[in-house]
MINU-234762 format. One record per residue (C-alpha): residue number from 1; residue in one letter; x, y, z. Coordinates in nm, 2 decimals, decimal comma, always signed. Each point is the difference from the previous one (the first is absolute). Layout:
! MINU-234762
{lofi=NUM voke=A x=X y=Y z=Z} $
...
***
This chain:
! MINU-234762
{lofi=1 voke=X x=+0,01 y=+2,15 z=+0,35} $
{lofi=2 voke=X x=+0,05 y=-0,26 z=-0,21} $
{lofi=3 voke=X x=+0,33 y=+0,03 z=-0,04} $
{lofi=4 voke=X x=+0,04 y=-0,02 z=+0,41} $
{lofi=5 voke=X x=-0,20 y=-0,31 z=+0,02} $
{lofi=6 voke=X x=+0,26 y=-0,17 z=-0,30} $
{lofi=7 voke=X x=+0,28 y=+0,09 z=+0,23} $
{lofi=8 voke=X x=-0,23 y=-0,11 z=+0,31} $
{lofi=9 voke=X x=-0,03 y=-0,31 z=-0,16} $
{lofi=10 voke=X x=+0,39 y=+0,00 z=-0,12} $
{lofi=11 voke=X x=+0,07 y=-0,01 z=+0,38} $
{lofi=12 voke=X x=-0,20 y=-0,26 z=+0,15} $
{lofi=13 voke=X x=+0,12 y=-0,19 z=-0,26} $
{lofi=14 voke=X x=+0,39 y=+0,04 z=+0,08} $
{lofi=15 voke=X x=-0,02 y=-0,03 z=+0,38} $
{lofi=16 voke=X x=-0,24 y=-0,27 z=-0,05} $
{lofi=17 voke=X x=+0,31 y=-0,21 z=-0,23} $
{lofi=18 voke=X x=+0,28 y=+0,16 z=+0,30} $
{lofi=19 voke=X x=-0,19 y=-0,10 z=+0,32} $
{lofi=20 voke=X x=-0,34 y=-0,26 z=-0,11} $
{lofi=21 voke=X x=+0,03 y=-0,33 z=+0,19} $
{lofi=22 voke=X x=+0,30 y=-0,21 z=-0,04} $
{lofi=23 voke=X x=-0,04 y=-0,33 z=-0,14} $
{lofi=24 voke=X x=+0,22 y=-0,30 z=+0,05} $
{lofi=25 voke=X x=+0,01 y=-0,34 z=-0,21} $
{lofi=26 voke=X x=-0,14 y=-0,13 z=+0,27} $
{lofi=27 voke=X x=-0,29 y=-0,32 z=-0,03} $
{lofi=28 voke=X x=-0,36 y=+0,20 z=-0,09} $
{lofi=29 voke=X x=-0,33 y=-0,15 z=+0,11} $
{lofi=30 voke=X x=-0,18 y=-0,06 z=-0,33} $
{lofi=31 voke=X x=-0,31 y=-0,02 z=+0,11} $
{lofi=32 voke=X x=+0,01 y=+0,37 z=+0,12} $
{lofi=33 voke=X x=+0,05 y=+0,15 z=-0,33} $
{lofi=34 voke=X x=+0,17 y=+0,36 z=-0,07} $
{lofi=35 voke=X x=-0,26 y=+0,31 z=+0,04} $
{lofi=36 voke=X x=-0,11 y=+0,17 z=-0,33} $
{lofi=37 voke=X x=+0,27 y=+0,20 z=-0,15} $
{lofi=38 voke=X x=+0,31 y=-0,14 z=+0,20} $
{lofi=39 voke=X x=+0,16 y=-0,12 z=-0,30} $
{lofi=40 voke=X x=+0,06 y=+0,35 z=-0,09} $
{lofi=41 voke=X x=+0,06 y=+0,13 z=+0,33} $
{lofi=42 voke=X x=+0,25 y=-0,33 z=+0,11} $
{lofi=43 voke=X x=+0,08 y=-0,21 z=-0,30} $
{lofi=44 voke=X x=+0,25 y=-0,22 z=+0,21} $
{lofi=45 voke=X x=-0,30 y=-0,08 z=+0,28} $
{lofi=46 voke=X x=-0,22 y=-0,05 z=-0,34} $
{lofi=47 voke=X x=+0,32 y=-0,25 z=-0,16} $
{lofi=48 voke=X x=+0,02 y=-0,21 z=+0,34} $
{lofi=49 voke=X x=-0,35 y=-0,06 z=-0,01} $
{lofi=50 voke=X x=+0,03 y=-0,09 z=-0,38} $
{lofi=51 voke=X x=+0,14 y=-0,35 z=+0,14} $
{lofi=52 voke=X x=-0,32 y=-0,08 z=+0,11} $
{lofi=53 voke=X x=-0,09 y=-0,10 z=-0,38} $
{lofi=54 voke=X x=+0,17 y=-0,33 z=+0,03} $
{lofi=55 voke=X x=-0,29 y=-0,08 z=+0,22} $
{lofi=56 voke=X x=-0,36 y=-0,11 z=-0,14} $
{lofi=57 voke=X x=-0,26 y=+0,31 z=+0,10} $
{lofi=58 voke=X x=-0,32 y=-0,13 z=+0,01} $
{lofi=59 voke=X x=-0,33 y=+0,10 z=+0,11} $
{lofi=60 voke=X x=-0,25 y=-0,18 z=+0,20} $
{lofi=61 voke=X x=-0,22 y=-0,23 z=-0,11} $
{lofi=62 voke=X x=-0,27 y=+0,17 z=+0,07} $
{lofi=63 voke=X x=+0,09 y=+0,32 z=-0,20} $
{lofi=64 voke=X x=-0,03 y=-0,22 z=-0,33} $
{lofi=65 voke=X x=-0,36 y=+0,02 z=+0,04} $
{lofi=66 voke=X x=+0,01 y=+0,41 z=+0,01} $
{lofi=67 voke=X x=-0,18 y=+0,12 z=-0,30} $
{lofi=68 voke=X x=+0,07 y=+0,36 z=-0,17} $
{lofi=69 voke=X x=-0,34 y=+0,18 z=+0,10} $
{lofi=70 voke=X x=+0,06 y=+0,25 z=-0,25} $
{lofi=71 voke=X x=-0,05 y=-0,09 z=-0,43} $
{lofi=72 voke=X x=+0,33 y=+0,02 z=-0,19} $
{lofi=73 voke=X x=-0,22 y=+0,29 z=-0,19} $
{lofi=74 voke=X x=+0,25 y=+0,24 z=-0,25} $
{lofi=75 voke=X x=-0,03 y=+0,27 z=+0,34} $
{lofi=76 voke=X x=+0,11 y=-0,26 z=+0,30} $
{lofi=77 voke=X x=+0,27 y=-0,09 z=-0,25} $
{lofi=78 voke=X x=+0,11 y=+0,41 z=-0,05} $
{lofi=79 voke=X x=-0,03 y=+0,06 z=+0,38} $
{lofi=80 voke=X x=+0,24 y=-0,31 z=+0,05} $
{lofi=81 voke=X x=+0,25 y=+0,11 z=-0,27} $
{lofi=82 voke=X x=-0,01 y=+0,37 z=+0,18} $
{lofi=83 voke=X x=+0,05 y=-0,22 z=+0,36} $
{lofi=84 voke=X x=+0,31 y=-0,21 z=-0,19} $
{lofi=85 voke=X x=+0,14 y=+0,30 z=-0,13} $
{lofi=86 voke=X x=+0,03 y=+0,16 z=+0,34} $
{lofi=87 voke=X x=+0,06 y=-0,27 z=+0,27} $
{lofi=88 voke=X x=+0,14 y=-0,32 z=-0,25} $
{lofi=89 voke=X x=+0,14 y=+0,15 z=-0,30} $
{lofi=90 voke=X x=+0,37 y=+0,06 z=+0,16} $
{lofi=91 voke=X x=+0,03 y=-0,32 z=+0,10} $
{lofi=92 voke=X x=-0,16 y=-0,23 z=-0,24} $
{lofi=93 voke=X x=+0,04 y=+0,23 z=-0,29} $
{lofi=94 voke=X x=-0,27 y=+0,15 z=-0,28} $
{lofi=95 voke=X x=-0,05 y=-0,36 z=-0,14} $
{lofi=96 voke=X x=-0,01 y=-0,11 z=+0,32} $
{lofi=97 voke=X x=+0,27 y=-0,26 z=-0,08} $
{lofi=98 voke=X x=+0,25 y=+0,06 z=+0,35} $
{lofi=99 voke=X x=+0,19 y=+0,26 z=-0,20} $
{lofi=100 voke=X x=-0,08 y=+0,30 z=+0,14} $
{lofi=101 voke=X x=+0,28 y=+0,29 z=+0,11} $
{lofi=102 voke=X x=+0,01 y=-0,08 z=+0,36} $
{lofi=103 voke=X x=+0,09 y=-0,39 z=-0,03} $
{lofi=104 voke=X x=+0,22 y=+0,08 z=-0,31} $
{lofi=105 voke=X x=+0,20 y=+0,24 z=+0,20} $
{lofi=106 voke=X x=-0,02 y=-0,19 z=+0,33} $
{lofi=107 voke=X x=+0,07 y=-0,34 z=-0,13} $
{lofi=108 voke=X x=-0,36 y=-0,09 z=+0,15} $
{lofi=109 voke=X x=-0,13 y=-0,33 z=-0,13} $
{lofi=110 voke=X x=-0,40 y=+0,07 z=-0,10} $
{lofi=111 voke=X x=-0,30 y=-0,17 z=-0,11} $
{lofi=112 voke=X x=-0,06 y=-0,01 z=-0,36} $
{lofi=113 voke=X x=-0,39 y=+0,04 z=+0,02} $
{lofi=114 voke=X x=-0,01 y=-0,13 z=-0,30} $
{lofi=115 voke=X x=+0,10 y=-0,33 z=+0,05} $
{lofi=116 voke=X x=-0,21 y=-0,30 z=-0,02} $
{lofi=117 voke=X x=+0,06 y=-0,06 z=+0,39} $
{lofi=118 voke=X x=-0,15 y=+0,32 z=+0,13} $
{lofi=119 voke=X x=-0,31 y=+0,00 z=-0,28} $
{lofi=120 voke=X x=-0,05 y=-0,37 z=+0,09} $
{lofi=121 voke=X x=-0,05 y=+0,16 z=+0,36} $
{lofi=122 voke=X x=-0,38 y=+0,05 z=+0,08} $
{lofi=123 voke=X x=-0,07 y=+0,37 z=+0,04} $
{lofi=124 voke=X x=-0,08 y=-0,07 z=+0,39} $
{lofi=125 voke=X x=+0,37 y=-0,10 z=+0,04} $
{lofi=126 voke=X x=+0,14 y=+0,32 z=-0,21} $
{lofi=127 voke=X x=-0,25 y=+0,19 z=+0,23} $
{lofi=128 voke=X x=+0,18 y=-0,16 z=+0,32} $
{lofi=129 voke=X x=+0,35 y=+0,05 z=-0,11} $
{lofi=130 voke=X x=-0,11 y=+0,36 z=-0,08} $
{lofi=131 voke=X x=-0,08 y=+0,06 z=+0,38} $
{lofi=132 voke=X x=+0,24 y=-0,18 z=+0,18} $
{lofi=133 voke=X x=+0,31 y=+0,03 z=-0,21} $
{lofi=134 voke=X x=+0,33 y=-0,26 z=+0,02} $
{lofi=135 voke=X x=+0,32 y=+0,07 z=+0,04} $
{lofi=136 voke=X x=+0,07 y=+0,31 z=-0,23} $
{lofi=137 voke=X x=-0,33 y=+0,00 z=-0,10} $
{lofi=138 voke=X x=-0,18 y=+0,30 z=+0,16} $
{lofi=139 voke=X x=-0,35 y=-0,07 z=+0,22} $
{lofi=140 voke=X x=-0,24 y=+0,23 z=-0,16} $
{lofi=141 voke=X x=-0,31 y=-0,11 z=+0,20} $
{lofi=142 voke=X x=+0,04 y=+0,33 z=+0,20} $
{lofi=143 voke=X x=+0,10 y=+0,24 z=-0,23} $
{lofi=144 voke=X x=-0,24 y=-0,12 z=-0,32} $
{lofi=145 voke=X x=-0,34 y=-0,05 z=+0,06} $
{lofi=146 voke=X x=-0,18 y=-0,36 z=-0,10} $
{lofi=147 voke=X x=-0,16 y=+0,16 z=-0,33} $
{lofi=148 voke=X x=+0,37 y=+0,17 z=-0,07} $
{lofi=149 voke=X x=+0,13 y=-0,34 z=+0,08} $
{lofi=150 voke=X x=-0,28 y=-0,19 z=-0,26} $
{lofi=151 voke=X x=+0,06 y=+0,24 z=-0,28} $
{lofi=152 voke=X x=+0,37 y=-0,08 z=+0,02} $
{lofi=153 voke=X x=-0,09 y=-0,38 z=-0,02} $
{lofi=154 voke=X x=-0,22 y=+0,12 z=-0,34} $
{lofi=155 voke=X x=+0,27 y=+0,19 z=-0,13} $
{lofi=156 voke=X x=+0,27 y=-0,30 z=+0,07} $
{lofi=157 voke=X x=-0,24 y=-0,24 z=-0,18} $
{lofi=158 voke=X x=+0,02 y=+0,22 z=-0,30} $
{lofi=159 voke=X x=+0,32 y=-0,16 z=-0,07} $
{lofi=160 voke=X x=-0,10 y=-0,32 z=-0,02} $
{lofi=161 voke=X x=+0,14 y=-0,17 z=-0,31} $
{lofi=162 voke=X x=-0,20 y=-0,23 z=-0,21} $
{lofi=163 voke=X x=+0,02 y=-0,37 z=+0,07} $
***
């Protein structure tokens, strides 16, 4: 059985690359970012839309005052890091630095979460970005839930460097 599901799989996988959407070079709309897991499925729709970091993302003012209603205890932290692993990680890479396999292999420009300029960001703005995405940056606000979403924001604070 498992076998037949590997070769299931195998299948979709190889008419999805022969007949998945067609994308041109054309102009994308960065403020309707790519849908979790395109840059796997269409790394040139996911390139294209990597143009978009030539333009400041900011959130609203009004997310700055968002607070992280969970504490950044040791098990928020783990349930972020297990989050990271599965819905970050190939993108932004295990030390969350923009080096993961998908923008290495993709030529994808990424965030280094660890840089001053996203840890200077309150955790209200991480927390917007999250959900509505930019660009090549997914929208997780429907596919994560808030809490997912916080513990994330915990986990991403745990590479804060010492100023």
């Amino acid at each position: 059985m498992a076998r037949l599901l590997d070769c299931l799989l195998i299948a979709g996988a190889v008419v999805w690359v022969a007949f998945g959407p067609q994308v041109s070079d054309a102009a994308v709309d960065c403020g309707k970012p790519v849908a979790p897991c395109t840059a796997c499925h269409s790394p040139t729709l996911t390139q294209n839309y990597s143009n978009c970091t030539a333009e400041p993302w900011t959130a609203p003012p009004e997310a700055k005052d968002l607070h992280n209603p969970l504490p950044a205890s040791p098990k928020v932290i783990a349930e972020g890091k297990a989050n990271f692993g599965v819905f970050c990680e190939g993108c932004h890479g295990q030390r969350a630095d923009g080096s993961g396999p998908i923008a290495m292999k993709f030529s994808i420009p990424v965030a280094d979460l660890t840089a001053p300029q996203v840890q200077q960001q309150s955790d209200g703005e991480l927390f917007w970005k999250l959900s509505h995405g930019y660009g090549a940056m997914p929208m997780w606000g429907d596919a994560l839930s808030d809490d997912d979403r916080w513990q994330l924001i915990a986990f991403i604070r745990s590479f804060k460097k010492s100023q």
